[in-house]
C-alpha positions in Angstrom: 3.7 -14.8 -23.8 2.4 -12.2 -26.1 1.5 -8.9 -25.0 1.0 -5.3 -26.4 3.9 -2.6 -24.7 3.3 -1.3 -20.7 4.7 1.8 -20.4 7.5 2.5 -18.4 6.8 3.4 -14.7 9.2 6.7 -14.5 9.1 6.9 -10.6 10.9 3.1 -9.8 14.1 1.7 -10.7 13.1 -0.7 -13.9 14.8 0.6 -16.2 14.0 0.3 -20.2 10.4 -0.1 -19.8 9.8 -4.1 -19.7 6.3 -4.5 -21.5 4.2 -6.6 -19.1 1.5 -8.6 -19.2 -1.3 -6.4 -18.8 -2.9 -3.9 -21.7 -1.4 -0.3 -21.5 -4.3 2.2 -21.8 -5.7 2.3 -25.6 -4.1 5.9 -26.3 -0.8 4.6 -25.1 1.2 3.0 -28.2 -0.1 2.5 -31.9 0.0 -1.4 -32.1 -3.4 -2.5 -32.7 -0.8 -4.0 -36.0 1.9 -6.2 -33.4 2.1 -7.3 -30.6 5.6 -8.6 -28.3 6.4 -11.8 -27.8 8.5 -11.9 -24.5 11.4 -14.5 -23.8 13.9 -14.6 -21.0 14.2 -12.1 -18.4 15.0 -8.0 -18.6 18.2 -6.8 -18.0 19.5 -10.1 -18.5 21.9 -11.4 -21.8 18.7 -13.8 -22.5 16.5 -11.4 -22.5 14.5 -12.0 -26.1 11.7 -9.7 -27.2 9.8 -10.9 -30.5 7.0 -9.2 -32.9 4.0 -11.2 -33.9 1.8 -9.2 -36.4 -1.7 -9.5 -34.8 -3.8 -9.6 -38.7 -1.8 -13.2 -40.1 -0.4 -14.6 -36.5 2.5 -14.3 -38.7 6.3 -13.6 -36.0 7.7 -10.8 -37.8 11.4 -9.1 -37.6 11.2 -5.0 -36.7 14.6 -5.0 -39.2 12.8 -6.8 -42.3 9.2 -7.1 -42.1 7.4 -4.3 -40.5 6.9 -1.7 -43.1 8.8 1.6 -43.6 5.5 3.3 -44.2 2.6 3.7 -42.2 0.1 3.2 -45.0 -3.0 3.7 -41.7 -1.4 7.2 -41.2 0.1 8.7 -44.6 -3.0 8.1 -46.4 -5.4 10.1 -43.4 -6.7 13.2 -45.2 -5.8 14.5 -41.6 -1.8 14.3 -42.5 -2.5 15.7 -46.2 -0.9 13.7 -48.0 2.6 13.4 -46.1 4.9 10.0 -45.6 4.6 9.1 -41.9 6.8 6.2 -41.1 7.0 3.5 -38.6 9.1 3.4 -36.0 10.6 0.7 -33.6 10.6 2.5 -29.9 13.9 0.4 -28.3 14.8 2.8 -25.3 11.6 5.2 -24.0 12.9 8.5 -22.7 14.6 9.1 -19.0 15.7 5.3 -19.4 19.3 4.0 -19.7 19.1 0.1 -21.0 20.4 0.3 -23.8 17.5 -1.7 -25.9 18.0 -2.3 -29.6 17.1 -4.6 -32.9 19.7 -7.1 -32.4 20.9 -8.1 -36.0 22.8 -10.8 -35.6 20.0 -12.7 -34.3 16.9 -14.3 -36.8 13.6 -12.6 -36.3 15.8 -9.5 -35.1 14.1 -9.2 -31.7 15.2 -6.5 -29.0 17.9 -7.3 -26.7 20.0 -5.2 -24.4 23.8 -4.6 -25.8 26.2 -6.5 -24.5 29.5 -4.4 -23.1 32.3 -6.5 -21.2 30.0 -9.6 -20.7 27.1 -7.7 -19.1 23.8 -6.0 -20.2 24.6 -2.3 -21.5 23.4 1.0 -19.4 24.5 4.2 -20.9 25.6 6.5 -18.9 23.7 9.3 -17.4 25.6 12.6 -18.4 24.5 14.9 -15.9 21.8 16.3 -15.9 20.0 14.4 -17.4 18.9 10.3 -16.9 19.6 7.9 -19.7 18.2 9.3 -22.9 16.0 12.2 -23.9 13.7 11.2 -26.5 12.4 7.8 -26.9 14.9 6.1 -29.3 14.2 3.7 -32.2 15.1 3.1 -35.5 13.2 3.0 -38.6 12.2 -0.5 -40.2 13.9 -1.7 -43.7 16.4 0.7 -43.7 20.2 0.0 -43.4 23.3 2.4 -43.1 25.9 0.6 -45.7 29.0 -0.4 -43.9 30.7 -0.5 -48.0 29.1 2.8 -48.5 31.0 6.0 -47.8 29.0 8.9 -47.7 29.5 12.2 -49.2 28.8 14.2 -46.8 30.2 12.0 -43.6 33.5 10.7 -45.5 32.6 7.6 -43.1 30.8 4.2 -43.9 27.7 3.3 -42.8 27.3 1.5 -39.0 25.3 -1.2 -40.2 22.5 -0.5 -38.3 19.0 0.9 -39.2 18.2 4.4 -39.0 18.0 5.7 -35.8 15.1 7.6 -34.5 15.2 11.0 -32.1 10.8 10.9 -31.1 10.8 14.2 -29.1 7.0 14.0 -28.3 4.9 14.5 -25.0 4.2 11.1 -24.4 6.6 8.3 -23.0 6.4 5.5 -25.4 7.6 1.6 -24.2 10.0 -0.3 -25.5 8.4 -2.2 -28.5 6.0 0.2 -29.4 5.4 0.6 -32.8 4.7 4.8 -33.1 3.8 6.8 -36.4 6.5 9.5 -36.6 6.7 12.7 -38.3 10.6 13.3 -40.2 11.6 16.7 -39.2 15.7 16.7 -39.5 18.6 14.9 -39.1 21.7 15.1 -37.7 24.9 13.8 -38.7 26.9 12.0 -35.9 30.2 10.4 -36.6 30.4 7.6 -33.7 33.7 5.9 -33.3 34.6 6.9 -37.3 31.3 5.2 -38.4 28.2 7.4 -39.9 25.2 7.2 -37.5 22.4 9.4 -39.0 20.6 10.8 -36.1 16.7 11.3 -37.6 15.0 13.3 -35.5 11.0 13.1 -35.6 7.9 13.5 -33.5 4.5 11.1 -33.2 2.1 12.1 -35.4 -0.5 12.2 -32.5 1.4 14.6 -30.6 -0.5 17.5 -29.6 2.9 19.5 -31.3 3.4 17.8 -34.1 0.8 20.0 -36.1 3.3 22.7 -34.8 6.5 21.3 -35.8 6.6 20.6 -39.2 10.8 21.1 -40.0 14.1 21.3 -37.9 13.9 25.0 -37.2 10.3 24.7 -35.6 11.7 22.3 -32.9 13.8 24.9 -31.1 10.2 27.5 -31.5 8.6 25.3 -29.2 10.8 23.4 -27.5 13.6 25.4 -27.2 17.0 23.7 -26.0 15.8 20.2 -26.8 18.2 20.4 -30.1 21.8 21.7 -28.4 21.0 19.3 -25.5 20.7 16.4 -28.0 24.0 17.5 -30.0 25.5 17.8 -26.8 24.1 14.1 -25.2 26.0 12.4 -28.8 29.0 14.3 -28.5 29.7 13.4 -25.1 27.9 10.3 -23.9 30.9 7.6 -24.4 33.3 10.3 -23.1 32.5 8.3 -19.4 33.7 5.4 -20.7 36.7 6.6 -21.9 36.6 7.4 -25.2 36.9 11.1 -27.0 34.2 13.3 -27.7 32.4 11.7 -30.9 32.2 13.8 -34.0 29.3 15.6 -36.7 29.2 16.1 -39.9 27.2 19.2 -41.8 29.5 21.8 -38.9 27.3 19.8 -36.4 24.7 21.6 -37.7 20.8 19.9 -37.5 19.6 19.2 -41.1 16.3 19.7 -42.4 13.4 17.8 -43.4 14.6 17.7 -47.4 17.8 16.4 -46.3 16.6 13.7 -43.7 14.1 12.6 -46.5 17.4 12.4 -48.7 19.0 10.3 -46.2 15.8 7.7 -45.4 16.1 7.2 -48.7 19.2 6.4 -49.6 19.1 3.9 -46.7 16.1 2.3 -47.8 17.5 1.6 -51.4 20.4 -0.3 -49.3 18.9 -2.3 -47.2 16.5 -3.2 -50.5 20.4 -4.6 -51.9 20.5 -6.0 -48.6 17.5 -8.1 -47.9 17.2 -8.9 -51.6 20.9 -10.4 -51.6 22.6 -8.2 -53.7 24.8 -7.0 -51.1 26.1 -10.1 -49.9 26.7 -9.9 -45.6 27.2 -12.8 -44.0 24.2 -14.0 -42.0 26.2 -14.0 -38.5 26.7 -10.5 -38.9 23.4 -9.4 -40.2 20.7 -12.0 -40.4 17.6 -11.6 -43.5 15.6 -13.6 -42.0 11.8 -12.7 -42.4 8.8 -14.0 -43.1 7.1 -11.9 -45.3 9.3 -10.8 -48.0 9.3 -14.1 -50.0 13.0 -13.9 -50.8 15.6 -15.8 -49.9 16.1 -14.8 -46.2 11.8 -16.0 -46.3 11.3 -18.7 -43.6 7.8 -20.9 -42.8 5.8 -19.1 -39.5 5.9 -22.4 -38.5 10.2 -22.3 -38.0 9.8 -18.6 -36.7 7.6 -20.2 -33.3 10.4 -23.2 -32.9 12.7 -19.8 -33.1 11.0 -18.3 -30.3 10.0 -21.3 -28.3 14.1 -22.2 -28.6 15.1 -19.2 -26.3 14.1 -19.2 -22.3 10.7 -18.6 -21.3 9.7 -15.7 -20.4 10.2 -14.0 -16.8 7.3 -11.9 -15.7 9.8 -9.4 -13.4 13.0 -7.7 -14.3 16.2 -8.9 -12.7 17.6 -6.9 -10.3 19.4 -3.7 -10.7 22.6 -2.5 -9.0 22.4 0.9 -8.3 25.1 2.4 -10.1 23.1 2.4 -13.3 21.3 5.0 -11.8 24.9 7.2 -11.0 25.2 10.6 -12.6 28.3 11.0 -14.7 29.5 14.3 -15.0 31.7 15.6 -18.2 33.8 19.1 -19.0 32.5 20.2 -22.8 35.1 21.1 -25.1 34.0 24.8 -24.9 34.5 25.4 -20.9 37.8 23.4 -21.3 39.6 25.9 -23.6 37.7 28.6 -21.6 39.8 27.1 -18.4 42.6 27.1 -20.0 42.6 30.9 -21.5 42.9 32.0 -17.7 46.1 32.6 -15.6 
């Protein structure tokens, strides 16, 4: 079934916003471009969720395919003149199924992360629930796991950028949003660089306000220790230590986030043209628009699709605990504790 992305109803359990069947309002998500392609059942490990480009009919992977650039909105006299990219929504804010471009998989589609044999829910550090921007990643780009960064002195996570989109509006998973690049920050997860861009939808009524890093905390002040703090401490329910930043955990600006987008794009260019050789298991090529080696027929891309279960109209059921608030010490209120006699 092909649909375009329902947004997430904030108010029930379903968690991760499963698109639907039915049109969202028009205003809702920017992709009058792609459509999803739904397979399996949310919030199970079948769960498949494909892009078909509306134009050619053509199935399309969010990794490989879908452009960096949103040509519709960097070449509006309204954004004079600036890039504005495209970004892959996998998790819509307040949610906690943790949604992402598998890579393993051909055609890349979204799936839920697997932890200990069952779909992945982050845990909610108090107070907030699940995360607090929608998340996503920007298309054809690729953080080098040979690469060792300069700045990080980590390799990359072989993933593609991720995506911070601290806008107004909630956005559903598989909607394809123009984004403004206002900053970065540099999060060491598990000894692995994870570049945290953070940016805002270019139809936002604040994005003609927030045009770098600083602006974020003039108008929406606390939004940029709160994220700092959700990276640092987010695993720490699971068991693992605080994870780490580069740059003195400091936010980076716009210059610098443009630095890294690039960088990343030149890799995954090395990537999907073969020149840095990966073995497919671990990060498929497959496309079908690139006309490279990883290029396959539409035709093979639908047997693909049509391979995996069909599709489930309602989410499988949730046990509650994904819904439990964890609560966790910062580092700061620890060594405060442990001044006093």
């Amino acid at each position: 079934m092909s649909t375009t992305p329902q947004k997430p109803n904030a108010n029930t359990e379903s968690q991760g916003g499963a698109p639907a069947s039915k049109e969202p309002n028009l205003n809702d998500n920017n992709n009058r471009r792609y459509e999803v392609v739904e397979r399996g059942q949310l919030h199970t490990l079948n769960y498949r969720c494909y892009f078909r480009d509306v134009q050619t009919k053509k199935i399309v992977s969010p990794f490989h395919d879908i452009p960096l650039v949103s040509e519709e909105y960097t070449s509006s006299n309204e954004n004079k003149g600036e890039t504005i990219y495209n970004m892959v929504v996998e998790v819509p804010r307040w949610t906690n199924a943790k949604m992402e471009i598998n890579k393993q998989l051909k055609m890349n589609p979204l799936v839920q992360d697997v932890k200990n044999g069952k779909p992945r829910f982050v845990h909610n550090v108090f107070p907030y629930h699940g995360y607090l921007w929608n998340y996503g990643a920007l298309p054809q780009t690729w953080e080098d796991p040979n690469h060792v960064d300069e700045d990080t002195k980590t390799t990359g996570d072989n993933d593609p950028l991720d995506v911070c989109e601290i806008g107004t509006t909630l956005h559903a998973t598989g909607s394809i949003v123009p984004v403004k690049i206002v900053g970065v920050l540099g999060l060491i997860d598990e000894g692995e660089t994870d570049w945290k861009l953070i940016g805002i939808d270019i139809r936002d009524k604040l994005a003609s306000k927030i045009n770098d890093i600083n602006d974020v905390d003039t108008h929406l002040p606390g939004l940029l220790e709160a994220t700092r703090r959700w990276f640092k401490y987010y695993k720490v329910p699971t068991g693992k230590p605080p994870n780490k930043f580069a740059l003195n955990e400091q936010f980076a600006d716009r210059a610098y986030a443009q630095r890294v987008i690039d960088e990343t794009r030149k890799y995954w260019e090395k990537l999907a043209s073969g020149e840095t050789k990966v073995d497919e298991k671990v990060c498929s090529i497959t496309n079908t628009t690139l006309n490279n080696r990883g290029t396959i027929k539409n035709e093979d891309a639908e047997k693909i699709i049509e391979a995996d279960e069909k599709h489930h109209k309602e989410p499988a059921k949730l046990d509650t605990n994904v819904h439990q608030l964890s609560y966790v010490q910062d580092d700061e209120e620890r060594s405060t504790k442990d001044k006093k006699f």
